[in-house]
VEXMIPA-861418 format. One record per atom (N, C-alpha, C, O, CB): residue number from 1; x, y, z; chain; residue in three letters; atom name. Coordinates in Angstrom, 2 decimals, decimal comma. Glycine has a CB too. Layout:
seq / u / v / w / mol / type / atom
NUM / X / Y / Z / A / ALA / CA $
...
***
This chain:
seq / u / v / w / mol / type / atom
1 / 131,47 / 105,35 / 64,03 / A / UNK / N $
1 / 131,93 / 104,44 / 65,06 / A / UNK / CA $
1 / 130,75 / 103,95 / 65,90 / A / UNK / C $
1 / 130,75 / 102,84 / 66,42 / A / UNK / O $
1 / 132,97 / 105,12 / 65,94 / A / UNK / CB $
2 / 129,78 / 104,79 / 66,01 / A / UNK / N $
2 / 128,80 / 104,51 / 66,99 / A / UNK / CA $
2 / 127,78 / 103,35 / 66,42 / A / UNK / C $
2 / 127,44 / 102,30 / 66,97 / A / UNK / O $
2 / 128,05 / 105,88 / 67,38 / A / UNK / CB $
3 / 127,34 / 103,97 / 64,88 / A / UNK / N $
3 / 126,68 / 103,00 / 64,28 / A / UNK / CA $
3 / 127,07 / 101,79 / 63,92 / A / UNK / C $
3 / 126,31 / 100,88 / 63,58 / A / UNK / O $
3 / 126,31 / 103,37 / 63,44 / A / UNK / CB $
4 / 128,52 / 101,74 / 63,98 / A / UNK / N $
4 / 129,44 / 100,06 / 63,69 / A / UNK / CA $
4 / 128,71 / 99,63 / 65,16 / A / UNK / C $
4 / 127,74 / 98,90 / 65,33 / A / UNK / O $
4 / 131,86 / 100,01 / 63,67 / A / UNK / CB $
5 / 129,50 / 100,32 / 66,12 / A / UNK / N $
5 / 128,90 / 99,53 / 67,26 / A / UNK / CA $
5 / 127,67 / 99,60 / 67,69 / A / UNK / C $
5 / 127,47 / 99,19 / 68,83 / A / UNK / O $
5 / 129,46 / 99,71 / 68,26 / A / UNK / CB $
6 / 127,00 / 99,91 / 67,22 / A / UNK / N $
6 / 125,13 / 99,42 / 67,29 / A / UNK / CA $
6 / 124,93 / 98,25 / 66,73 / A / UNK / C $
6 / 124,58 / 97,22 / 67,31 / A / UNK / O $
6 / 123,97 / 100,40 / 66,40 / A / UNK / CB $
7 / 125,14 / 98,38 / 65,59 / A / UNK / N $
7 / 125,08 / 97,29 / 64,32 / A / UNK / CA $
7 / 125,98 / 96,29 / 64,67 / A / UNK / C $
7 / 125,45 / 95,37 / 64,05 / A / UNK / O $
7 / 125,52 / 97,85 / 62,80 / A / UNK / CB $
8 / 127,09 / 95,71 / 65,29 / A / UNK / N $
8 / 127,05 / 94,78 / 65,71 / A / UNK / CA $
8 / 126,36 / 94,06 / 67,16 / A / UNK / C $
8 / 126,04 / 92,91 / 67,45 / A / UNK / O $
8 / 128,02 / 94,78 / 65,51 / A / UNK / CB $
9 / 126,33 / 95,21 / 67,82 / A / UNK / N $
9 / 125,38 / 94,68 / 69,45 / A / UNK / CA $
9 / 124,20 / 93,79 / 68,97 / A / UNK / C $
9 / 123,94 / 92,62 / 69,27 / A / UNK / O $
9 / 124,48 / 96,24 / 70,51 / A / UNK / CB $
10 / 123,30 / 94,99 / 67,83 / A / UNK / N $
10 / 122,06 / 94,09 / 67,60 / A / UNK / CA $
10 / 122,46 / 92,87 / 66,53 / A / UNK / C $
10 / 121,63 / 91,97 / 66,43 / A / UNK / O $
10 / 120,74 / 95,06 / 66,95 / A / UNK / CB $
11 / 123,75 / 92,77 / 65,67 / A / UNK / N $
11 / 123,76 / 91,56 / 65,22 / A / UNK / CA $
11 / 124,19 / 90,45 / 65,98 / A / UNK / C $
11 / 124,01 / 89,31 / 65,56 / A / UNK / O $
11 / 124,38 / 91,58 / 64,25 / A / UNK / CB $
12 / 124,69 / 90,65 / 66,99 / A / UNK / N $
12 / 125,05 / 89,34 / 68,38 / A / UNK / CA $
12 / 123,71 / 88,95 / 68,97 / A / UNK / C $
12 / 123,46 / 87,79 / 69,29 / A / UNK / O $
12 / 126,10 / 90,02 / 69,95 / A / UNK / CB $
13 / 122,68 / 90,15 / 69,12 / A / UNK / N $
13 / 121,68 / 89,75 / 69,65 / A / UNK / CA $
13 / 120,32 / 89,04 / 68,76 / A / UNK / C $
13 / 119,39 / 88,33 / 69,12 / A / UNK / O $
13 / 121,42 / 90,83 / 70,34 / A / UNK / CB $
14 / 120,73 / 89,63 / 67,45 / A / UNK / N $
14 / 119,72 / 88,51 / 66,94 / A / UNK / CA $
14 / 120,55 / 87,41 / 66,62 / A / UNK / C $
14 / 119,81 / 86,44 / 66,46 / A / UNK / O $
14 / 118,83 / 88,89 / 65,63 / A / UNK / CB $
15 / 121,75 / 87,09 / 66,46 / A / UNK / N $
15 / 121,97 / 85,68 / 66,27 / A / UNK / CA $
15 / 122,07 / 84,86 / 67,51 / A / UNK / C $
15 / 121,84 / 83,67 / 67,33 / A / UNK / O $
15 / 123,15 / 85,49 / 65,50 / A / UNK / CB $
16 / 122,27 / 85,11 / 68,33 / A / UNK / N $
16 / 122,18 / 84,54 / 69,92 / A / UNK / CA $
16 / 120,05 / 84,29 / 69,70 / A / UNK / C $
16 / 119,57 / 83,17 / 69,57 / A / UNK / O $
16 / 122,99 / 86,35 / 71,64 / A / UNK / CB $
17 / 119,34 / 85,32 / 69,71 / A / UNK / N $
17 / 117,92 / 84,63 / 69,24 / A / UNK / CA $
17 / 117,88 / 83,61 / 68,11 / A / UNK / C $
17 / 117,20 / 82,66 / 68,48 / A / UNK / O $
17 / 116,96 / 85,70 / 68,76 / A / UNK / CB $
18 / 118,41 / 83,41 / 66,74 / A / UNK / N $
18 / 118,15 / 82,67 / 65,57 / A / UNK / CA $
18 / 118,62 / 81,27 / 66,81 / A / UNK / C $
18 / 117,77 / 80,43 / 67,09 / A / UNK / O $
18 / 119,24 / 83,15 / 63,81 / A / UNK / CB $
19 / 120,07 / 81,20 / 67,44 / A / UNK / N $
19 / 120,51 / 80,17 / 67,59 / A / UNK / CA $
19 / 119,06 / 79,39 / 68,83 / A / UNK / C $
19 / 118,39 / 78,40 / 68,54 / A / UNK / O $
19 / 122,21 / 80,44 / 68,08 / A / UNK / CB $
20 / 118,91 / 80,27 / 70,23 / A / UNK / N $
20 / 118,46 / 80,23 / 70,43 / A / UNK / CA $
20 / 116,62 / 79,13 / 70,35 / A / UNK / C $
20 / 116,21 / 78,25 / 71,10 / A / UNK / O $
20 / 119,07 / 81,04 / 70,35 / A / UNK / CB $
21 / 116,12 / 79,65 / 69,36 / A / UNK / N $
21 / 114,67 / 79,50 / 68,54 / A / UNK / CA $
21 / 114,97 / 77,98 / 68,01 / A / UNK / C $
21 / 114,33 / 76,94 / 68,13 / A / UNK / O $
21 / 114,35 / 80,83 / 67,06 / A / UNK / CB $
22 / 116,15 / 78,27 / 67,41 / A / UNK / N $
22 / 116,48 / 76,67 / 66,04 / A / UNK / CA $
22 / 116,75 / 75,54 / 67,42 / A / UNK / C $
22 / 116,61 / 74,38 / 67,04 / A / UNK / O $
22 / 118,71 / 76,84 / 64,49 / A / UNK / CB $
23 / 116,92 / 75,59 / 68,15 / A / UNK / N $
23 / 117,20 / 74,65 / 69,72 / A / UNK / CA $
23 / 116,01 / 74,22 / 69,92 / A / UNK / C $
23 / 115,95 / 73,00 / 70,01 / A / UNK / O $
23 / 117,71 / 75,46 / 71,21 / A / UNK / CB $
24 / 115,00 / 74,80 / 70,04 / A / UNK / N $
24 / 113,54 / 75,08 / 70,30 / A / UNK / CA $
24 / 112,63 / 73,63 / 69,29 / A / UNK / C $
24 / 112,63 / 73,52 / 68,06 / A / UNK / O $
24 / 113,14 / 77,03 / 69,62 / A / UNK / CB $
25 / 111,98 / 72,73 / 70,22 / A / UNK / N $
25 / 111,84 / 71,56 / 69,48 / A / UNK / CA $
25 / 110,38 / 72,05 / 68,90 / A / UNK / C $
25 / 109,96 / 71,50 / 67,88 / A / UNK / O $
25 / 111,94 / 70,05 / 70,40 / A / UNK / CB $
26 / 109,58 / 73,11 / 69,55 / A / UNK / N $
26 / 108,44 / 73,63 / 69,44 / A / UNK / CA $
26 / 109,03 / 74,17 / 67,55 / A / UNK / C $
26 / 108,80 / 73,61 / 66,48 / A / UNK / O $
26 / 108,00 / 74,92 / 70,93 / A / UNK / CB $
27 / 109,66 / 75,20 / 67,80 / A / UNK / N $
27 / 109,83 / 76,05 / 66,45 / A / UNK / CA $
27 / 109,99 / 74,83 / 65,12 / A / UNK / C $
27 / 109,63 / 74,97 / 63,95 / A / UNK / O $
27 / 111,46 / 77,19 / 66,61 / A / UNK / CB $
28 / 110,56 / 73,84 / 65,66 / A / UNK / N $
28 / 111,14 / 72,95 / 64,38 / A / UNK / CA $
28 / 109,97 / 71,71 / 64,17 / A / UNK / C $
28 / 110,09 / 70,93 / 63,23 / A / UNK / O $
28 / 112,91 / 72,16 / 64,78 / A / UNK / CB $
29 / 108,91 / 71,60 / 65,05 / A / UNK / N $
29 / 107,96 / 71,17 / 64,71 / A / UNK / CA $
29 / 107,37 / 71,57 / 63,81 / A / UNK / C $
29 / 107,10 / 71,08 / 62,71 / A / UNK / O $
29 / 107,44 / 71,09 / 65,37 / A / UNK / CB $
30 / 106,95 / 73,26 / 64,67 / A / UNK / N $
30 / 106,08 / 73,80 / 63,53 / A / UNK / CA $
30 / 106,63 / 73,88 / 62,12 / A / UNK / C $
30 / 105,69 / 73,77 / 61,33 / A / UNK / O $
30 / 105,68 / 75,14 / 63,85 / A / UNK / CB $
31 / 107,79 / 74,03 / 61,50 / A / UNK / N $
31 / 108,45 / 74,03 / 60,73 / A / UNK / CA $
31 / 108,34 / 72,85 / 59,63 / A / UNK / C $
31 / 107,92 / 72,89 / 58,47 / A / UNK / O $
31 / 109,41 / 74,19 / 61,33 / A / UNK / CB $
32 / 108,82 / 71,84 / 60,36 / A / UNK / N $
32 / 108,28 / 70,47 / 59,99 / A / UNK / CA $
32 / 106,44 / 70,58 / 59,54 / A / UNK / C $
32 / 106,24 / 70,40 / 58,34 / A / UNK / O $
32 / 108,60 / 69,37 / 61,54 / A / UNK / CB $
33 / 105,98 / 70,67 / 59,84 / A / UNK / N $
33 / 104,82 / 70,77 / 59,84 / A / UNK / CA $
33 / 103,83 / 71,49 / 58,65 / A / UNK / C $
33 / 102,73 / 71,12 / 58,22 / A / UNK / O $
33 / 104,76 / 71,23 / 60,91 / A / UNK / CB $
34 / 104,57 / 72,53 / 58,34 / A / UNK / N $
34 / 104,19 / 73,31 / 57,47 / A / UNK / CA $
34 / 104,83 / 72,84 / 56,28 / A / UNK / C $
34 / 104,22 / 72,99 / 55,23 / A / UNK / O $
34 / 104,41 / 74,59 / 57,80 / A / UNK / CB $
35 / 106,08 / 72,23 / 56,27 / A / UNK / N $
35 / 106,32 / 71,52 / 55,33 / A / UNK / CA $
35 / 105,57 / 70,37 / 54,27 / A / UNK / C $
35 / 105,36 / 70,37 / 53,05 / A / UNK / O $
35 / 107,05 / 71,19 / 55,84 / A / UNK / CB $
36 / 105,26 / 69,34 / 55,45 / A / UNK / N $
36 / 104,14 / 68,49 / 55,05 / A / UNK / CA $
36 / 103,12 / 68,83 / 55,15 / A / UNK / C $
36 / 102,40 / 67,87 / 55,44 / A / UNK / O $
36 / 104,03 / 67,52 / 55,51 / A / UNK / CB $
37 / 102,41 / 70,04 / 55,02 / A / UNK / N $
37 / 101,20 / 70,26 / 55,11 / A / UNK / CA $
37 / 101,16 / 71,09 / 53,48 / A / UNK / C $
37 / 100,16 / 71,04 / 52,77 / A / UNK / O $
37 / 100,79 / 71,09 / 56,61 / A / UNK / CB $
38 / 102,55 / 71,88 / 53,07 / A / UNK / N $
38 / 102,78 / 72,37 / 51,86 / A / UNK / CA $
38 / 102,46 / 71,72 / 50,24 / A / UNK / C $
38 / 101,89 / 72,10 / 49,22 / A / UNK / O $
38 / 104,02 / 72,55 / 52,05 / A / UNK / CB $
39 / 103,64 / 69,81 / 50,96 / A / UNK / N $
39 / 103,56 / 69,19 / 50,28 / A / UNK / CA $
39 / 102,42 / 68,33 / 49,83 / A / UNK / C $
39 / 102,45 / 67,71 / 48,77 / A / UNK / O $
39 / 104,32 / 68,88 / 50,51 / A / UNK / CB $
40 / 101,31 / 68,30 / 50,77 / A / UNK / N $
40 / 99,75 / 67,36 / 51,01 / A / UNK / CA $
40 / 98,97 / 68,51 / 49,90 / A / UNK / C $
40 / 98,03 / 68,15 / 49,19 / A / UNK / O $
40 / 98,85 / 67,31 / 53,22 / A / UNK / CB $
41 / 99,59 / 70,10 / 49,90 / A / UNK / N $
41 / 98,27 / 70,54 / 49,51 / A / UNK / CA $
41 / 99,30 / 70,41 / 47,89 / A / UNK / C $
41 / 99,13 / 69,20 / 47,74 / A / UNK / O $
41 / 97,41 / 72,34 / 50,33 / A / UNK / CB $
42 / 99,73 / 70,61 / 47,30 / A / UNK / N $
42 / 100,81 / 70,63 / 46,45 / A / UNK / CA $
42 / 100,43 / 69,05 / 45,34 / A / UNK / C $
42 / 100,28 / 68,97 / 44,12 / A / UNK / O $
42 / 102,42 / 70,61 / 47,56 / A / UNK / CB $
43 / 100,39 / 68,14 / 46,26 / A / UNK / N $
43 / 99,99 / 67,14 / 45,94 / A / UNK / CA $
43 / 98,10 / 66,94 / 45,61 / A / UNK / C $
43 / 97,78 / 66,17 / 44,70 / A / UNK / O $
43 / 100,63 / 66,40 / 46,98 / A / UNK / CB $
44 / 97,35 / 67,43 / 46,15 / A / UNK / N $
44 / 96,01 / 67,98 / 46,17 / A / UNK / CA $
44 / 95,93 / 68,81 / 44,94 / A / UNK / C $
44 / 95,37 / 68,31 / 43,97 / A / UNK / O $
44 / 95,69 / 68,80 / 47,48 / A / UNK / CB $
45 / 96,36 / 69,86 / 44,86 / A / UNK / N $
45 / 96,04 / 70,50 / 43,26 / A / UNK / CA $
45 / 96,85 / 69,96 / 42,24 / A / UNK / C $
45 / 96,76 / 70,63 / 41,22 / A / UNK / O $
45 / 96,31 / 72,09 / 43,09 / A / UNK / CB $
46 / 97,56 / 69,04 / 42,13 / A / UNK / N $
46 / 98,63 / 68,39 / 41,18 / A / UNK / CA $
46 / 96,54 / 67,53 / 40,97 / A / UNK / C $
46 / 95,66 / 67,71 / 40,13 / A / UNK / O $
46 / 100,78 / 67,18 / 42,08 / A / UNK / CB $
47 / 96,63 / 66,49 / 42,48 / A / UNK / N $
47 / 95,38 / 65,67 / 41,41 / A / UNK / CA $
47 / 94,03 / 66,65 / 40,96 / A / UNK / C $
47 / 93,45 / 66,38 / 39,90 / A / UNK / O $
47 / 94,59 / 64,16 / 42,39 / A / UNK / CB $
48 / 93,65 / 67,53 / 41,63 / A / UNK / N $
48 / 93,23 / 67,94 / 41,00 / A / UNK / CA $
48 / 93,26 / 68,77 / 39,31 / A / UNK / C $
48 / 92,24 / 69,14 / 38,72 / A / UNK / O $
48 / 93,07 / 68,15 / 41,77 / A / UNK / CB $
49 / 94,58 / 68,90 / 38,84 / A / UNK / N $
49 / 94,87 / 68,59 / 37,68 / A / UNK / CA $
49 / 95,21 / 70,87 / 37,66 / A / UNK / C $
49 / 95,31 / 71,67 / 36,74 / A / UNK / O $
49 / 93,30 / 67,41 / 36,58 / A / UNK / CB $
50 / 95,25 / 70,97 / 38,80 / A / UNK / N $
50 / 95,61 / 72,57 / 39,07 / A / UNK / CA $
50 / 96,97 / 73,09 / 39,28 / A / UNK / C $
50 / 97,15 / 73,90 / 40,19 / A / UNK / O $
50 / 94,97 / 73,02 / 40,27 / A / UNK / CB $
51 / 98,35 / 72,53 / 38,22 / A / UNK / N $
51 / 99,18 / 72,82 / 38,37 / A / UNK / CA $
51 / 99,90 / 73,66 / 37,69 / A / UNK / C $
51 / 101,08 / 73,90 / 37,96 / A / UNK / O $
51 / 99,45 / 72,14 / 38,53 / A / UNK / CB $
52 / 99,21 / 74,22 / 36,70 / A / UNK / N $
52 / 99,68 / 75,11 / 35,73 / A / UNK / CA $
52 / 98,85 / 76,36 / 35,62 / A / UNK / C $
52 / 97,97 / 76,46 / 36,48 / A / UNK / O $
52 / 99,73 / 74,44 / 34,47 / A / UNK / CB $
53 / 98,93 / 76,99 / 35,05 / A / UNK / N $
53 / 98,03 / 78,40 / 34,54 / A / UNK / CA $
53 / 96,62 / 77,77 / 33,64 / A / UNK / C $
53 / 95,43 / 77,99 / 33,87 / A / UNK / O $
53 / 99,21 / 79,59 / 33,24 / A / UNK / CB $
54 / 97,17 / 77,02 / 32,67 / A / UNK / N $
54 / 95,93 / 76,20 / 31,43 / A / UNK / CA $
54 / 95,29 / 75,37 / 32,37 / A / UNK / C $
54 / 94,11 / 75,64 / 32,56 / A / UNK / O $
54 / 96,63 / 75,05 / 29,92 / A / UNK / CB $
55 / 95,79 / 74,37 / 33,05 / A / UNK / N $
55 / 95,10 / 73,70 / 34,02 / A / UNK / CA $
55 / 93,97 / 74,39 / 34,89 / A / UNK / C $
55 / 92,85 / 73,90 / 34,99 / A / UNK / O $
55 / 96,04 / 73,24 / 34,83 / A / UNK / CB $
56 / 94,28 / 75,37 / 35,41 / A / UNK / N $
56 / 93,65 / 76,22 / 36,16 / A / UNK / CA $
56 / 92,37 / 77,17 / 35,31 / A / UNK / C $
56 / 91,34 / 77,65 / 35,77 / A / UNK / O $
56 / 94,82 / 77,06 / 36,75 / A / UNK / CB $
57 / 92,81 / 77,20 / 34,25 / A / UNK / N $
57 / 91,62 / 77,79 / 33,09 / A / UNK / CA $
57 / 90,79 / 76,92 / 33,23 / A / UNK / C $
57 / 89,68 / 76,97 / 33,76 / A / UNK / O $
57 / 91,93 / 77,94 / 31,48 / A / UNK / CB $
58 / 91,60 / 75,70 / 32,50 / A / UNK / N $
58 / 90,79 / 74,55 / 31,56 / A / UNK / CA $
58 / 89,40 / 74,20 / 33,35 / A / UNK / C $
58 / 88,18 / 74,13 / 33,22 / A / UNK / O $
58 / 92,46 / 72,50 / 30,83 / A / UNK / CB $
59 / 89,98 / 74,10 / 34,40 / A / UNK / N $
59 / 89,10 / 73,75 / 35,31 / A / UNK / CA $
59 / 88,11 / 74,52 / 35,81 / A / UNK / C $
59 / 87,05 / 74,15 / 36,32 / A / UNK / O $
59 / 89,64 / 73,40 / 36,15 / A / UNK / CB $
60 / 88,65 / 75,89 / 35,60 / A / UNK / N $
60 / 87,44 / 77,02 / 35,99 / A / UNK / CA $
60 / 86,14 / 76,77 / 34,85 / A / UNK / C $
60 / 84,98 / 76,83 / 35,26 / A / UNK / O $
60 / 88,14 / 78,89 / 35,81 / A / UNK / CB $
61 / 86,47 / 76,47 / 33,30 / A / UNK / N $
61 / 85,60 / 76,40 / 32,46 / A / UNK / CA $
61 / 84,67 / 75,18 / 32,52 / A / UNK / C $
61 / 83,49 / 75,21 / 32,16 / A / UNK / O $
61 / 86,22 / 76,53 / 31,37 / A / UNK / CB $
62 / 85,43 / 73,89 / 33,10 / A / UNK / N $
62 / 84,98 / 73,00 / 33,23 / A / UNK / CA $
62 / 83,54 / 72,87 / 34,59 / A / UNK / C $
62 / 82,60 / 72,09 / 34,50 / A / UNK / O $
62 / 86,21 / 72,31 / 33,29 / A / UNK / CB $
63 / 83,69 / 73,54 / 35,36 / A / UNK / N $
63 / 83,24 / 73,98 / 36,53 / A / UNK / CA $
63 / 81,61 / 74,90 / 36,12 / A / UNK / C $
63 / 81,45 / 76,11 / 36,28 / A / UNK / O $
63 / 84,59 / 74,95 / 37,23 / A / UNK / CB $
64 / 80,78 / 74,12 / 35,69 / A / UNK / N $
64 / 79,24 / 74,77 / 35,48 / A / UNK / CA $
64 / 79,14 / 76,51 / 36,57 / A / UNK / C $
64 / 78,85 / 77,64 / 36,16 / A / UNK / O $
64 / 77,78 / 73,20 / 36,31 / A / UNK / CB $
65 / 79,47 / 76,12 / 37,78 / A / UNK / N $
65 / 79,15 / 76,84 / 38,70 / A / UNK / CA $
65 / 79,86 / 78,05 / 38,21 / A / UNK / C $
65 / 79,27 / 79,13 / 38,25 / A / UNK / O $
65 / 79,44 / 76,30 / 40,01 / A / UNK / CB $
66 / 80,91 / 77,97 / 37,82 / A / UNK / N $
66 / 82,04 / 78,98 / 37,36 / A / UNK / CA $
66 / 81,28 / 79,93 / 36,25 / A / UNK / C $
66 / 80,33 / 79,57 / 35,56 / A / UNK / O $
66 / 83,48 / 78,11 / 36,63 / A / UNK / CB $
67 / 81,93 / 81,20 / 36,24 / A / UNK / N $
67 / 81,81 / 82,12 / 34,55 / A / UNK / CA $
67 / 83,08 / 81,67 / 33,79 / A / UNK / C $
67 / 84,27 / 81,67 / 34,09 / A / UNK / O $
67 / 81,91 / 84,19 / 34,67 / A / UNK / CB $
68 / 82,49 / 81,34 / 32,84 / A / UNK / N $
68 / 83,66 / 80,98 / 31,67 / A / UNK / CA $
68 / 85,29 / 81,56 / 31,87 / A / UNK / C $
68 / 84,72 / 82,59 / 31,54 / A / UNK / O $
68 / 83,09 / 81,73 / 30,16 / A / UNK / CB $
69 / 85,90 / 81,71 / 31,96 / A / UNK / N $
69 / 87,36 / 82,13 / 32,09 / A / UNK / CA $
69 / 87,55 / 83,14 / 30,87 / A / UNK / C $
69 / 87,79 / 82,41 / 29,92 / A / UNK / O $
69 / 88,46 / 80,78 / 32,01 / A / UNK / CB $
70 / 87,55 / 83,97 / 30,61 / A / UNK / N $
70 / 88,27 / 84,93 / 29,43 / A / UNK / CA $
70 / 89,03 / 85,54 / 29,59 / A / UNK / C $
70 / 88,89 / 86,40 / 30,46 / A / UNK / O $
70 / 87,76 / 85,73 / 28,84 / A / UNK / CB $
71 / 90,60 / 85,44 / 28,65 / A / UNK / N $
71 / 91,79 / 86,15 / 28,89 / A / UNK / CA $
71 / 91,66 / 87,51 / 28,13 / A / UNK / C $
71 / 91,12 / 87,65 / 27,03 / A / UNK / O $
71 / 93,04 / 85,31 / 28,44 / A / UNK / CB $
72 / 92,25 / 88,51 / 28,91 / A / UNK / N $
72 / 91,92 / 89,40 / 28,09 / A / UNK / CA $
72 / 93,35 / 90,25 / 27,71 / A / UNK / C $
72 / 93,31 / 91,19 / 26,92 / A / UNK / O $
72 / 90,75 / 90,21 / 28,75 / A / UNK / CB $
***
């Protein structure tokens, strides 16, 4: 009985915070934000041609500076 009523006190109190936060034009900026910053870099290794596993080989090998890539 005691732990029912723990377990709901603290579930009123974090959803009163979730609701809280999501109100918050700060939180949904940042949110926003990280979104398009996800999609810019997402878009960045797509041109760089780094979207796969082989891609990501094929460019390390391509890359002088690099040691050859070997799967082992």
């Amino acid at each position: 009985m005691i732990t029912w009523l723990a377990k709901k006190v603290f579930q009123m109190k974090a959803d009163a915070l979730i609701k809280a936060a999501s109100c918050d034009p700060r939180l949904t900026s940042v949110f926003k934000k990280y979104e398009e910053d996800t999609k810019k870099f997402k878009a960045e290794l797509k041109r760089l041609g780094l979207t796969s596993t082989e891609d990501l080989k094929n460019a390390i090998n391509k890359n002088p500076r690099l040691k050859p890539f070997v799967d082992v």
